[in-house]
C-alpha positions in Angstrom: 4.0 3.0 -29.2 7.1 1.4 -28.7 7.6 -1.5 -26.2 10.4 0.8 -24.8 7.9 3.5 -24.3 5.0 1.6 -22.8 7.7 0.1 -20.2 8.8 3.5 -19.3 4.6 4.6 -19.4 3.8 1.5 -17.2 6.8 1.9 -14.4 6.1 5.4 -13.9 2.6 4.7 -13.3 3.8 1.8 -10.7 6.3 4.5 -9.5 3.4 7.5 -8.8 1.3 4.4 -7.5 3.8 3.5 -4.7 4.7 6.9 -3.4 0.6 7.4 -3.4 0.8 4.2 -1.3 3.6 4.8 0.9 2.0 8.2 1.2 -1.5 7.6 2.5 -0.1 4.1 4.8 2.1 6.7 6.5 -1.0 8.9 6.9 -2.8 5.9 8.9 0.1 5.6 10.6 -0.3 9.2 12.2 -3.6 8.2 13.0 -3.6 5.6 14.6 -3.2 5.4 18.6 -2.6 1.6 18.5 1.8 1.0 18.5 1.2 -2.4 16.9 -1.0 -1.3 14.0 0.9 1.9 13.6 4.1 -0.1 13.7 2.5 -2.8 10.9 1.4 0.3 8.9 4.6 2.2 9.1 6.6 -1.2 8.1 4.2 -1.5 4.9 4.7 2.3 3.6 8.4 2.0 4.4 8.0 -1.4 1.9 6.2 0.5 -0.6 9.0 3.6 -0.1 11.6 0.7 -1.2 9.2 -0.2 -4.3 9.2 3.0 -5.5 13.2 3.5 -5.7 13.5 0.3 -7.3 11.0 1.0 -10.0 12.8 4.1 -10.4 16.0 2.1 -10.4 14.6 0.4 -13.4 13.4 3.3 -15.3 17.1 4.9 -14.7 18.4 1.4 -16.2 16.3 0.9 -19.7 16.4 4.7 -20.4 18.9 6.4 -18.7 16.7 9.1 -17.4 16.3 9.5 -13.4 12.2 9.0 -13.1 10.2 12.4 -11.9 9.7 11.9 -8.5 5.9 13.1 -7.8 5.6 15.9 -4.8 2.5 16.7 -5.4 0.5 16.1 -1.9 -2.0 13.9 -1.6 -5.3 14.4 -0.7 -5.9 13.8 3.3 -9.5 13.5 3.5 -9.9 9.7 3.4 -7.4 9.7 6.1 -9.4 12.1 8.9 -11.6 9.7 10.1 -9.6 6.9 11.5 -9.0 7.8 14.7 -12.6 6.8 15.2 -12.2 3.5 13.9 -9.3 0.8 13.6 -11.4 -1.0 10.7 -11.8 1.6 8.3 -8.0 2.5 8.4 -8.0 -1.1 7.4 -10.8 -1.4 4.6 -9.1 1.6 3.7 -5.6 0.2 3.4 -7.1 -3.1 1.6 -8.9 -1.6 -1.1 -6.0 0.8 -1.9 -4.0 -2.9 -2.3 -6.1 -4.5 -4.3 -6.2 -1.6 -6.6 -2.4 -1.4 -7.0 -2.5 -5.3 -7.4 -4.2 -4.9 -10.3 -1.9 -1.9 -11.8 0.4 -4.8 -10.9 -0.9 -7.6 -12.6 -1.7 -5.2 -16.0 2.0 -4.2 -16.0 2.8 -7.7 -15.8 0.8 -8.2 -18.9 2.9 -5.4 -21.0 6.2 -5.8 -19.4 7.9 -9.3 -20.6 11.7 -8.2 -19.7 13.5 -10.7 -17.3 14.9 -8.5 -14.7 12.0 -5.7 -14.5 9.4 -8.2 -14.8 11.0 -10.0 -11.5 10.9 -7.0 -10.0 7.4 -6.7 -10.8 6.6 -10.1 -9.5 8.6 -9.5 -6.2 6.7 -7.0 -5.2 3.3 -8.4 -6.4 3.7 -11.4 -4.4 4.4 -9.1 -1.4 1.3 -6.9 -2.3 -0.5 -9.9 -2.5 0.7 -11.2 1.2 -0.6 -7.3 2.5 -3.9 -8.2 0.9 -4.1 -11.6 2.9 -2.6 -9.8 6.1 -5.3 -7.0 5.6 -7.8 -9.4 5.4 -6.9 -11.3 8.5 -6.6 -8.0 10.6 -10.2 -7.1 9.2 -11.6 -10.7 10.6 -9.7 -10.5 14.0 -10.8 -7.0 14.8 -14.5 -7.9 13.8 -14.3 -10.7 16.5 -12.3 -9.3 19.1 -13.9 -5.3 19.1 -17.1 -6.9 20.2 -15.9 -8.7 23.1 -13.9 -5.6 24.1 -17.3 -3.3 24.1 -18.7 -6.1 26.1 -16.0 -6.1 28.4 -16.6 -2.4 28.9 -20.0 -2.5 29.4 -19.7 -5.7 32.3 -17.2 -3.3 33.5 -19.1 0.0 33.8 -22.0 -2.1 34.8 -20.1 -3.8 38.4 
């Protein structure tokens, strides 16, 4: 295979991999009652929107074909069940990160052209920053959910 054609192979993976993304973030965000979570979900799938035109930008540019865009829909049933709970939207939305940082970090591996491979890095460094983010929402709500149920019950209690 051709180092043309594995570029080509490994953006349209990355591209398939950010609409799935953008996709299912979007989902959460429909899910969600919270406005600040939704808002911080729907700011990340608009992000990976963005990612997904300009891997498709780059696809356009080394082969001078427009990318298939995927509409195939998505499977929703990882998304039913966070209405119930704020954390699993959010283990939800870090493991799906961690997963496309490491599609990330293989295309890195393959793709050694300057301006694609910036592009690459951009938005791995970003993904990477989501992953810390996700991770930091995880720890607050673990803390401060507890203290709200408490609250509740010294409420229902007076």
């Amino acid at each position: 295979m051709s180092n043309e054609a594995v570029r080509e192979l490994t953006l349209r993976q990355l591209l398939e991999d950010n609409f799935k993304s953008s996709k299912r973030l979007r989902k959460f965000t429909e899910a969600l009652e919270e406005a600040s979570l939704k808002s911080y979900f729907q700011k990340l799938a608009s992000r990976r929107s963005q990612f997904a035109i300009e891997i498709s930008e780059e696809i356009y540019f080394f082969s001078g074909k427009k990318p298939f865009i995927p509409s195939v829909s998505y499977p929703r049933k990882m998304e039913s069940n966070c209405q119930e709970n704020k954390m699993k939207c959010i283990k939800k939305a870090l493991k799906a990160n961690k997963n496309s940082l490491l599609k990330y970090q293989e295309a890195l591996c393959r793709i050694h052209d300057g301006s694609c491979r910036e592009v690459l890095i951009r938005h791995k460094a970003y993904i990477e920053n989501c992953i810390f983010e996700l991770k930091s929402l995880k720890t607050l709500l673990r803390y401060v959910v507890p203290k709200e149920e408490e609250l509740d019950e010294i409420r229902s209690n007076s």
